[in-house]
N, C-alpha and C positions, 0 to 999 in steps of 0.2 A: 739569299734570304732564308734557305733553309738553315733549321737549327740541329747541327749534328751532336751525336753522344760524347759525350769529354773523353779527350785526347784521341778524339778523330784525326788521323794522318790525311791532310788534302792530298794526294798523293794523284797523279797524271790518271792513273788507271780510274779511280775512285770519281772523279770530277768527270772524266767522261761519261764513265758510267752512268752517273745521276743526267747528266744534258742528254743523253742520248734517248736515256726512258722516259724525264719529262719533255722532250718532244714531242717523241711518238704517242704518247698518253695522250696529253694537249689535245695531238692532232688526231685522235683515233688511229694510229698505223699501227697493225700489230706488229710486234718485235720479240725478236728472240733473243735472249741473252747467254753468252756461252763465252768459256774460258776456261784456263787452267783455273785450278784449286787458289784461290787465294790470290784472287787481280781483282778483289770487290764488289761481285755479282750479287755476293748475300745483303751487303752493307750494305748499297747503292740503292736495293728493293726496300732494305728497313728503313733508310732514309726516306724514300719517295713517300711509303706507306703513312710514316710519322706524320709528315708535315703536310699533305697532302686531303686533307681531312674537310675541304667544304668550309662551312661558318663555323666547324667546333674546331679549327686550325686557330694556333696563337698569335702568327702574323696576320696585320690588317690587310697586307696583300695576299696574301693566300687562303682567305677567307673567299676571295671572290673568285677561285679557281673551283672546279669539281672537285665534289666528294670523292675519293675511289674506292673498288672493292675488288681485290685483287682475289683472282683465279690461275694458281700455280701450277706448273708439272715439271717433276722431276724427272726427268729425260735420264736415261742412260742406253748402253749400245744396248739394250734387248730390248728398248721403249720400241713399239707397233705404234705404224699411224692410223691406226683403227682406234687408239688409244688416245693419241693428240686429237683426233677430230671430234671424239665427245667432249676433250675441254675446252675446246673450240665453240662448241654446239651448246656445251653450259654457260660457257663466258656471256654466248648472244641473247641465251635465253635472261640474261641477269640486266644485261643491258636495255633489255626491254622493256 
């Protein structure tokens, strides 16, 4: 039911990708998402992000899922988890 941007490749990687964050979303379970360069980590987030929108969502089903407000961090091998745990600490504060 999500609407993807024209000439989106459904592609193995991509489809998971999307099921696996709206699960965890859904269910409150935090998740990480990690991969090589180009397995649809970014695409998967802009899809969710799209369509995922509350009552201003264009599907009549997904009108009645939650709004989201996505809280990012771009990890790399020098990211400190003194670092993850304040977006961790802002995510909750957002949630609340």
């Amino acid at each position: 039911r999500f609407e993807l941007p024209p000439g989106t490749a459904k592609n193995e990687a991509l489809l998971e990708n999307v099921f696996v964050l709206t699960m965890c979303i859904l269910n409150r379970i935090p998740v990480f998402l990690v991969g090589k360069p180009g397995c649809s980590k970014s695409l998967a987030v802009s899809i969710i992000k799209s369509n995922l929108r509350g009552r201003d969502s264009s599907n009549d089903y997904l009108r009645h899922l939650p709004q989201l407000f996505f809280v990012a961090f771009q990890g790399s091998e020098d990211a400190r988890s003194e670092s993850l745990a304040k977006v961790f600490t802002h995510a909750k504060k957002l949630a609340s």
